[in-house]
C-alpha positions as a Markdown table, in Angstrom:
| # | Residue | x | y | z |
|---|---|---|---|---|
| 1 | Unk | 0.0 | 0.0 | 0.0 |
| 2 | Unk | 1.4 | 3.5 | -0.9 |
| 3 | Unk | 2.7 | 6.0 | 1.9 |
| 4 | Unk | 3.5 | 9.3 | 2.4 |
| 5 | Unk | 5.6 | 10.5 | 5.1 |
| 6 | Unk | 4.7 | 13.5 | 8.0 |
| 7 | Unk | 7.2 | 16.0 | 6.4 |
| 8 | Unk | 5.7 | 15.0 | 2.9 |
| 9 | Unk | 2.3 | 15.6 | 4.5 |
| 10 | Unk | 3.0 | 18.8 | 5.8 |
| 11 | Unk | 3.7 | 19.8 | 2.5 |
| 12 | Unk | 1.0 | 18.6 | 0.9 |
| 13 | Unk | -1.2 | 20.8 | 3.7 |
| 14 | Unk | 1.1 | 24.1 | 4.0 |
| 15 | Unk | -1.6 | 26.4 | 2.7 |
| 16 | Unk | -4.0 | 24.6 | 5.8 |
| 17 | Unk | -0.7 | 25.0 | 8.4 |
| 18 | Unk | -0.1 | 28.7 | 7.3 |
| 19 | Unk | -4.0 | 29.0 | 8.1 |
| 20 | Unk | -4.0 | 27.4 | 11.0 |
| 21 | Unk | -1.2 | 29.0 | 13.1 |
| 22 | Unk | -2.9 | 32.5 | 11.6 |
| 23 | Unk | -6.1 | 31.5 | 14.2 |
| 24 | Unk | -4.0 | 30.0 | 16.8 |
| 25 | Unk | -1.3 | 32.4 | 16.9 |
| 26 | Unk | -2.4 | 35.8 | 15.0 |
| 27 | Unk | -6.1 | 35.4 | 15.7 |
| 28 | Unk | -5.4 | 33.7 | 19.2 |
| 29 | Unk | -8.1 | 31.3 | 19.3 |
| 30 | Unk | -8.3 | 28.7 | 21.1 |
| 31 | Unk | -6.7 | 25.1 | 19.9 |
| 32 | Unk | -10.3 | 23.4 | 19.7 |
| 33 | Unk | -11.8 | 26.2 | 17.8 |
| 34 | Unk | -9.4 | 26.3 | 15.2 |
| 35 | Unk | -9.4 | 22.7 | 14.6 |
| 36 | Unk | -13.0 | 22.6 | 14.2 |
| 37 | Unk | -13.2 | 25.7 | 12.1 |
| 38 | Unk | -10.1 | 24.2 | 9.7 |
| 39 | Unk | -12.2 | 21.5 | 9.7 |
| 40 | Unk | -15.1 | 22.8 | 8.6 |
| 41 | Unk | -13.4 | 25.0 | 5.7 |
| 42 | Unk | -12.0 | 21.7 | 4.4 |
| 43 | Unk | -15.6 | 20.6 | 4.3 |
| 44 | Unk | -16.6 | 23.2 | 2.0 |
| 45 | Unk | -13.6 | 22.3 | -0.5 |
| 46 | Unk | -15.3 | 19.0 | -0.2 |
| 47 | Unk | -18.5 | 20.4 | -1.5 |
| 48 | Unk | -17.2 | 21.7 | -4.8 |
| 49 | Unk | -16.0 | 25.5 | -3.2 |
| 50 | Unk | -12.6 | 25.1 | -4.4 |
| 51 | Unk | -9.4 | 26.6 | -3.1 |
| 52 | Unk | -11.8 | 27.9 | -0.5 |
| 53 | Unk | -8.1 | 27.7 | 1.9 |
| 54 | Unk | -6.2 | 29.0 | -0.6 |
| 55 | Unk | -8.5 | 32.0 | -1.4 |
| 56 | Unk | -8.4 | 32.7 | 2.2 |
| 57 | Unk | -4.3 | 33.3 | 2.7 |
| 58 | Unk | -3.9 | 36.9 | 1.2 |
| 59 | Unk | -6.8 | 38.4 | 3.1 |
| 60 | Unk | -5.5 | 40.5 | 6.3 |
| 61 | Unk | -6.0 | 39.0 | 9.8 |
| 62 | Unk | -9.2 | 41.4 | 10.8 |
| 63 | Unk | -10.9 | 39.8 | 7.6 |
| 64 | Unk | -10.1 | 36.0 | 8.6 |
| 65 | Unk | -10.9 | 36.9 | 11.9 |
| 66 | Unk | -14.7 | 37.6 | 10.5 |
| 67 | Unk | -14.6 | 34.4 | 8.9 |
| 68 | Unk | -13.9 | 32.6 | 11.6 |
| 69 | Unk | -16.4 | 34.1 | 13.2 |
| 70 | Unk | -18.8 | 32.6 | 10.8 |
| 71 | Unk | -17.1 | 29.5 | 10.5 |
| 72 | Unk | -18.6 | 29.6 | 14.4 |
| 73 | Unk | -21.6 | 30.6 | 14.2 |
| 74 | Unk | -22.0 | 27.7 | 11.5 |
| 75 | Unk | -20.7 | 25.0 | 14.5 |
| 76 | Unk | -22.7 | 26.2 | 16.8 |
| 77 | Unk | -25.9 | 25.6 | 14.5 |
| 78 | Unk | -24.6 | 21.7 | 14.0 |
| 79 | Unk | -24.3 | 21.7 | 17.3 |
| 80 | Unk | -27.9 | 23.5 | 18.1 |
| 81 | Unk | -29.8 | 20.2 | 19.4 |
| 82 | Unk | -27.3 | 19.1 | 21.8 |
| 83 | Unk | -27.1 | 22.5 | 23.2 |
| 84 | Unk | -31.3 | 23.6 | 23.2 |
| 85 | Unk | -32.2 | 19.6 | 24.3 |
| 86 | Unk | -33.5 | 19.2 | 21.0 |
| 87 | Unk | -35.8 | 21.7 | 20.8 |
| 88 | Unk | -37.2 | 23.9 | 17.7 |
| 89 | Unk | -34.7 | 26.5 | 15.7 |
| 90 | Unk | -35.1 | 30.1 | 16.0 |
| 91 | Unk | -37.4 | 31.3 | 12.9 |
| 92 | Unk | -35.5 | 34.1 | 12.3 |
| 93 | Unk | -34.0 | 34.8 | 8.4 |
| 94 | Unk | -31.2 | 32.7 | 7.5 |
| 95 | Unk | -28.7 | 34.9 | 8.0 |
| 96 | Unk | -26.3 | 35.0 | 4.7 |
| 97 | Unk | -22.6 | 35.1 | 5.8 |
| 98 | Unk | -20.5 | 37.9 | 3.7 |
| 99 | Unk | -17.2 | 37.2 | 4.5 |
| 100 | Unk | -17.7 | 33.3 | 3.8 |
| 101 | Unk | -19.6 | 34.4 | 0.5 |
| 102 | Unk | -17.0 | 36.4 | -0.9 |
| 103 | Unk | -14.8 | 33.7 | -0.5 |
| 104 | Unk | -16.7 | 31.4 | -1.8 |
| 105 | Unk | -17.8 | 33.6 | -5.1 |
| 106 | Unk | -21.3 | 32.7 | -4.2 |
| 107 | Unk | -24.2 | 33.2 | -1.5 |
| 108 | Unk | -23.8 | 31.2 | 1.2 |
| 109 | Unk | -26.3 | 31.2 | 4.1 |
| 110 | Unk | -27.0 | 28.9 | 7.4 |
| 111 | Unk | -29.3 | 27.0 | 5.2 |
| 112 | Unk | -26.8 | 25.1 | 3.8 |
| 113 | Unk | -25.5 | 23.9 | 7.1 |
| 114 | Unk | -29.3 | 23.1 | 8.1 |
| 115 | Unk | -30.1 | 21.3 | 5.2 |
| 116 | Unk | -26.6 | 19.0 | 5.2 |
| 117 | Unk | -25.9 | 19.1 | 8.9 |
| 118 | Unk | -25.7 | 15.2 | 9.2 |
| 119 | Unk | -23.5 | 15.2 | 6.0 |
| 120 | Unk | -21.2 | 18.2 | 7.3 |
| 121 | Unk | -21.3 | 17.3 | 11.2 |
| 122 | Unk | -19.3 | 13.3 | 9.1 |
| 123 | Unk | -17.4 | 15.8 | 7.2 |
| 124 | Unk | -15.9 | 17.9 | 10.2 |
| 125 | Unk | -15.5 | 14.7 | 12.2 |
| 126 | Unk | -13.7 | 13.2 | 9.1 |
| 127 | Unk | -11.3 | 15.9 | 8.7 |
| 128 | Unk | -10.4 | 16.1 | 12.3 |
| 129 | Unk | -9.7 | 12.4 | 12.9 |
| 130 | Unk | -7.7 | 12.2 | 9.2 |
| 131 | Unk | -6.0 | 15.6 | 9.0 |
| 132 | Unk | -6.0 | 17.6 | 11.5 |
| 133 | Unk | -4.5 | 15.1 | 13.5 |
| 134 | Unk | -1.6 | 14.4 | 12.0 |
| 135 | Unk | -1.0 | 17.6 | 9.8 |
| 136 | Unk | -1.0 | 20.4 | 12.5 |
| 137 | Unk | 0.6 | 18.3 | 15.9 |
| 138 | Unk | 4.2 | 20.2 | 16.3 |
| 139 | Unk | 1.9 | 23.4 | 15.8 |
| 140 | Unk | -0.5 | 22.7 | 18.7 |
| 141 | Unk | 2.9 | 21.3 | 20.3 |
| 142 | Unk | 4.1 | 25.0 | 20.3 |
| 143 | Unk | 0.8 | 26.7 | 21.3 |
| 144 | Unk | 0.4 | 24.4 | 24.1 |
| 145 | Unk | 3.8 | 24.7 | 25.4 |
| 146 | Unk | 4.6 | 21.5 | 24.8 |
| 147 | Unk | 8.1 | 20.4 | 23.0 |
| 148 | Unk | 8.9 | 16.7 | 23.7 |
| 149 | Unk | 8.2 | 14.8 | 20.4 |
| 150 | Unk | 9.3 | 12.2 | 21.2 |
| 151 | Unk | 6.5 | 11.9 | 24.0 |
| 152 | Unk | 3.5 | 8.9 | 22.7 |
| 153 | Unk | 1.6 | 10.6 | 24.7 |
| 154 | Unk | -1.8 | 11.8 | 23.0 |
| 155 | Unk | -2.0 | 16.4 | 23.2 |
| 156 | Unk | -4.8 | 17.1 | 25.8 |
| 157 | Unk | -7.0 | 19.5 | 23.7 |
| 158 | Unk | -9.4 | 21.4 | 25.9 |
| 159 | Unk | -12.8 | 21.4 | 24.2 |
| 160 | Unk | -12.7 | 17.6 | 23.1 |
| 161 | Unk | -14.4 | 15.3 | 23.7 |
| 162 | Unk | -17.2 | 17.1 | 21.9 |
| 163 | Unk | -20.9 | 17.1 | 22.0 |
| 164 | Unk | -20.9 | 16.6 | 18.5 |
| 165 | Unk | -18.0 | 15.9 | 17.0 |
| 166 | Unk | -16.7 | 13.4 | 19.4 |
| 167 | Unk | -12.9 | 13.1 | 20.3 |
| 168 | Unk | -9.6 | 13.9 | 18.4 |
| 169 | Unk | -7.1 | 12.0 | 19.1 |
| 170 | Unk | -3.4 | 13.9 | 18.4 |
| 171 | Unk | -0.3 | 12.2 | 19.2 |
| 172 | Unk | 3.0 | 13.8 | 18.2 |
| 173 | Unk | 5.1 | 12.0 | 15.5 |
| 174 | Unk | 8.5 | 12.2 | 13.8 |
| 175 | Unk | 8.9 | 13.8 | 10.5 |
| 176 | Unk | 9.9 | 10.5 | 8.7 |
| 177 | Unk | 6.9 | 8.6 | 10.3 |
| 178 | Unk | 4.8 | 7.3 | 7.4 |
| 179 | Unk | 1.0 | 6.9 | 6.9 |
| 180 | Unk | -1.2 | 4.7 | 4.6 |
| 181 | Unk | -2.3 | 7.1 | 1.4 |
| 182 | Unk | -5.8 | 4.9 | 1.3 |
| 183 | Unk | -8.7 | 7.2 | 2.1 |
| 184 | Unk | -6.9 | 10.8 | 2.5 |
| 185 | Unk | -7.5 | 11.1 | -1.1 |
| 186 | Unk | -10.2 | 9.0 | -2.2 |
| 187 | Unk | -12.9 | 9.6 | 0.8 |
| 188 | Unk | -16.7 | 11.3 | -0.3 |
| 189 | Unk | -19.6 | 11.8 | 2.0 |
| 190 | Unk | -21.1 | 9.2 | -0.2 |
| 191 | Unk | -18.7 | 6.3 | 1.1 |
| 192 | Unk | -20.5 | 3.2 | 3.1 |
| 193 | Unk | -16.7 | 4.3 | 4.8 |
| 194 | Unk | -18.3 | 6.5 | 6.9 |
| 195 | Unk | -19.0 | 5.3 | 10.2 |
| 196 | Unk | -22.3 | 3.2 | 10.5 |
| 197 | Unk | -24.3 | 5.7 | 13.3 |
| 198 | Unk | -23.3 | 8.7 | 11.5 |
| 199 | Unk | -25.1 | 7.1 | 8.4 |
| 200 | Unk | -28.5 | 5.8 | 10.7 |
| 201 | Unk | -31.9 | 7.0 | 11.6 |
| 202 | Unk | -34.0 | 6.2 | 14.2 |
| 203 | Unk | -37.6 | 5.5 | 13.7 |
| 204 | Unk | -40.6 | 5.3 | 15.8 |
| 205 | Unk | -44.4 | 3.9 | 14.8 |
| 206 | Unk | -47.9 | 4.2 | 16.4 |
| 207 | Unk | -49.0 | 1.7 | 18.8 |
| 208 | Unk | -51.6 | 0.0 | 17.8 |
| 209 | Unk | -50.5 | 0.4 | 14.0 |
| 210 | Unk | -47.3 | -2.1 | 13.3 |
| 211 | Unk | -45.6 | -1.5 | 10.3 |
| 212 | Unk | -43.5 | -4.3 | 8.6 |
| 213 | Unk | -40.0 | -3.8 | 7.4 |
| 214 | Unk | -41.4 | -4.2 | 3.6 |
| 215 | Unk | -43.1 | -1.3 | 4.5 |
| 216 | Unk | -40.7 | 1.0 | 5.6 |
| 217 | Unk | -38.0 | 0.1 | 3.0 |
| 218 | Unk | -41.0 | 0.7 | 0.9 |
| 219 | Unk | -41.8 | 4.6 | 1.8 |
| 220 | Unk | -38.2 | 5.6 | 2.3 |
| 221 | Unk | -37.4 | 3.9 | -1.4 |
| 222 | Unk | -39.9 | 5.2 | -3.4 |
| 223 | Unk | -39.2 | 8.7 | -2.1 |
| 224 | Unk | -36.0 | 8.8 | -2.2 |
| 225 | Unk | -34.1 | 5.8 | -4.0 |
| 226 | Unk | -32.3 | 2.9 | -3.4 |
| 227 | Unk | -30.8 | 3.9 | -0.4 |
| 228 | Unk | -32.1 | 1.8 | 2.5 |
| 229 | Unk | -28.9 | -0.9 | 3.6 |
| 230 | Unk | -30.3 | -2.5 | 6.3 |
| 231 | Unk | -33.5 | -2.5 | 9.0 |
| 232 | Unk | -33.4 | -3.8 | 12.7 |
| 233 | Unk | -36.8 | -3.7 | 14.1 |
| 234 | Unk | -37.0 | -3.6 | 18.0 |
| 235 | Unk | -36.9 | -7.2 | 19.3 |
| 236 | Unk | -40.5 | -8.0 | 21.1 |
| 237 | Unk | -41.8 | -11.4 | 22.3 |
| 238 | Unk | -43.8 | -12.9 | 19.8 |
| 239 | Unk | -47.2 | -11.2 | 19.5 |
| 240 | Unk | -46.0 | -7.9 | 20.5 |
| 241 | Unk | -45.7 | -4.6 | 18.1 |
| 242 | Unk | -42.0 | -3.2 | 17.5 |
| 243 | Unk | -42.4 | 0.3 | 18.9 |
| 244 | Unk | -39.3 | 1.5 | 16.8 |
| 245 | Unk | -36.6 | 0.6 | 14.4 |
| 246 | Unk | -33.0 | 1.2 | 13.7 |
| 247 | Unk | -32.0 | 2.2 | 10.1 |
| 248 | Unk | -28.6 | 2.1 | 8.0 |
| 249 | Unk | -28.9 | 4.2 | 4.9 |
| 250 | Unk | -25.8 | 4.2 | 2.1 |
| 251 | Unk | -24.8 | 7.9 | 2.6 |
| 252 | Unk | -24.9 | 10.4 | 5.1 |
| 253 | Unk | -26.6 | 12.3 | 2.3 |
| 254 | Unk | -29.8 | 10.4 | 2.3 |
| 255 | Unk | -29.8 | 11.1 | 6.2 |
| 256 | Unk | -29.9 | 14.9 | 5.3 |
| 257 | Unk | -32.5 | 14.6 | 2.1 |
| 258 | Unk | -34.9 | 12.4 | 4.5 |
| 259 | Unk | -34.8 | 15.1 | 7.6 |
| 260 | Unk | -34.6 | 17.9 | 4.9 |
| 261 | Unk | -33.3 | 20.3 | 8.3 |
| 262 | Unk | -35.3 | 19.1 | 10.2 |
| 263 | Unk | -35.4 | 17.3 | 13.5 |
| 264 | Unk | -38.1 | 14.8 | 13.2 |
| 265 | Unk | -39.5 | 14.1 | 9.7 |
| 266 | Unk | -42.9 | 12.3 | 9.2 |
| 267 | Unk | -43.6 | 10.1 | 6.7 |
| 268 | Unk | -47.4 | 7.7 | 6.0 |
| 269 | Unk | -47.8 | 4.5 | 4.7 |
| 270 | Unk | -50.9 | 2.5 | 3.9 |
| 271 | Unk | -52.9 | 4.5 | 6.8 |
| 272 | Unk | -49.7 | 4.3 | 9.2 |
| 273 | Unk | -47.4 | 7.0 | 10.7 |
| 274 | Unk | -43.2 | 6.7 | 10.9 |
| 275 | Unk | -41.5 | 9.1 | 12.2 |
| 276 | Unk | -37.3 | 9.6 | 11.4 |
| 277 | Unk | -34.9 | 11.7 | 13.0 |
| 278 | Unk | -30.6 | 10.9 | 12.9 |
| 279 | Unk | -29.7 | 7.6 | 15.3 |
| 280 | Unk | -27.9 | 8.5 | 18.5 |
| 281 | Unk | -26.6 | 6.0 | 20.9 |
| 282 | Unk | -29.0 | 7.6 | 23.9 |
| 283 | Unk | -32.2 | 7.0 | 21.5 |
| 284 | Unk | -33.0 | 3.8 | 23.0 |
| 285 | Unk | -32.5 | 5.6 | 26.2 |
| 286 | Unk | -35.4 | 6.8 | 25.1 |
| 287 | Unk | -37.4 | 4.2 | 24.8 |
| 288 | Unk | -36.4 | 2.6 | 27.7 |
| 289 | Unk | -34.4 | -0.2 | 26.1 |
């Protein structure tokens, strides 16, 4: 399998270091921050707003800073459930972001993050445990105060775990230490690589009105494709109705088309009620399972 090496890496990502130590150093935001909003700007490459990085670099600090700002705002909106206990958006105006616009060469507003949270909350965790991780360590090594690389021990960045976005795990290595090419190049949001929950939904039915899993691959199919991989029904002694249901979907993207934003989307079939929203770990809390 093909390799590259760290010092190779941090070529490859100079543009993203240059960036980076700009919001750690210039803009003096804290470690966490800047590896989520790094994060999320390589997202937005991934959507098709190329050189969005690049394009960044010549603009003064007080210009990135506003940026960032944005880039913040936008987290905080992926992370709105988790911090509101799942409760309903405001219903104010999308705000559109101008500094992120004009970098972008086109309007870009909170309803993009909205409408692809699931797919950009798998991009920012993506980034994070692939690239950030390994491309910006003796950085975060000089911010923190930190200079023994020879230490295996992982950097303790305060922030992380996240809510959202889970852990990042950053252990400083020599500049001749190699990784495995493999996905840094070739990953999409549409891989079945991405990690099975991110790519889930959680559904509940009516009591009193079961629903079989014919019929559910059946509704989410016809509306959206052929994009159902797999169904596990709540397990019940024979007799009883599943209350609810786990789902795997192919892409993180047919997670965002099904919720379309939302938090709970409803969807009918033959006379009966499902109702989606994304699979968490504490969902069967929920139901008491």
């Amino acid at each position: 399998m093909a390799s590259i090496s760290l010092e190779e890496l941090h070529l490859y990502h100079a543009i993203d270091r240059e960036l980076f130590s700009r919001l750690l150093i210039n803009l003096s935001l804290d470690p966490a921050q800047s590896l989520l909003i790094i994060s999320l700007w390589l997202w937005l490459e991934e959507q098709g707003f190329t050189n969005f990085i690049f394009k960044i670099i010549p603009f003064p600090d007080h210009f990135i800073n506003s940026l960032a700002n944005e880039a913040l705002f936008c987290l905080n909106s992926l992370d709105f459930d988790s911090r509101h206990g799942g409760g309903p958006r405001p219903t104010l105006l999308p705000p559109v972001f101008p500094a992120t616009s004009l970098v972008a060469g086109t309007e870009i507003s909170i309803v993009l993050f909205i409408r692809n949270r699931f797919r950009a909350i798998s991009g920012v965790k993506y980034f994070l445990t692939n690239v950030c991780s390994r491309v910006f360590t003796d950085i975060l090594e000089t911010v923190l105060g930190r200079t023994d690389s020879q230490s295996d021990a992982a950097l303790v960045i305060n922030g992380f775990p996240h809510p959202v976005f889970g852990s990042i795990r950053i252990v400083p290595k020599c500049l001749d230490h190699t990784f495995p090419t493999g996905r840094l190049w070739e990953w999409r949001m549409s891989d079945g690589g991405i990690v099975e929950d991110d790519r889930t939904l959680f559904l509940t039915f009516s009591r009193g009105f079961p629903v079989t899993t014919e019929e559910i691959k059946g509704v989410f199919t016809e509306a959206f494709g052929d994009c159902v991989v797999g169904i596990q029904m709540e397990l019940v002694p024979v007799g009883e109705q599943p209350l609810y249901a786990r789902m795997v979907m192919s892409s993180v993207v047919a997670v965002d088309r099904i919720l379309d934003g939302k938090r709970i989307a409803k969807f009918r079939t033959n006379g009966k009620h499902i109702w989606a929203r994304k699979y968490e770990r504490r969902s069967e809390l929920l139901t008491g399972k």
